[in-house]
N, C-alpha and C positions, 0 to 999 in steps of 0.2 A: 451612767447607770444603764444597765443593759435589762432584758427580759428573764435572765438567765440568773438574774442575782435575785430573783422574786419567787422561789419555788414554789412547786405543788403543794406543799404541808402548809404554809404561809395562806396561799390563799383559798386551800378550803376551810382552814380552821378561819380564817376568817369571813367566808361566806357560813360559817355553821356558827359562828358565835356572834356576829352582825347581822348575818340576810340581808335584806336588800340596802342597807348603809353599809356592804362590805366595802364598797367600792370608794365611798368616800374616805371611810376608814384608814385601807390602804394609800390613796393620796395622800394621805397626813405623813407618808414617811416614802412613797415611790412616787415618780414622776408618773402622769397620765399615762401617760402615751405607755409606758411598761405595765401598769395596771390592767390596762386594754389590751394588752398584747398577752399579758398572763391569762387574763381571761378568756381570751380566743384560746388557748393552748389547751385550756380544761376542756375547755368544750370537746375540742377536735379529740381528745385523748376519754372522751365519753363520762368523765367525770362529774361534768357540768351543765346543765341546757340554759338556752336564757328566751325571752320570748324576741320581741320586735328590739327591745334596748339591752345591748351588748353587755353595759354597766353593770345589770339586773341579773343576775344568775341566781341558779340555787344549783342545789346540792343532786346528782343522780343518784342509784345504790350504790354503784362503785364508788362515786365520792363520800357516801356518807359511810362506806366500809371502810374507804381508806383512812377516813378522817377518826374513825372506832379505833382500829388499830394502833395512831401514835396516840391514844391517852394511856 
C-alpha cells in the first residue's frame, strides 16, 4: 500500500469527523507509515497544521473548505 491510495478527502473527512483519534482511526485500515506520510502531504499542501506530533493535526480553512465542499 502506497501513500497515494489514502487521499486528500479520506483523510480530512477523517481528521473533521475524529480530530485528534484521526490518526488511529486511519490505522484501523492503512498502514502507519502511509497514514504519516498522508499526513505530511496536508500539511505541506496548507490544508492541515499539526503542532510538535505529526499524528495530531487538525483542520486549516482550506481544509475545512475543502472538507464543506464534498458533503
Amino acid at each position: 500500500m502506497k501513500r497515494a491510495d489514502l487521499d486528500t478527502r479520506t483523510v480530512l473527512a477523517a481528521i473533521r469527523d475524529h480530530g485528534m483519534s484521526a490518526y488511529g482511526h486511519l490505522c484501523a485500515t492503512y498502514p502507519e507509515k502511509v497514514v504519516l506520510a498522508a499526513f505530511e502531504r496536508e500539511v505541506r499542501a496548507g490544508r492541515t497544521e499539526c503542532g510538535v506530533a505529526p499524528h495530531l493535526p487538525w483542520l486549516t480553512r482550506a481544509g475545512r473548505e475543502l472538507t464543506e465542499e464534498g458533503q
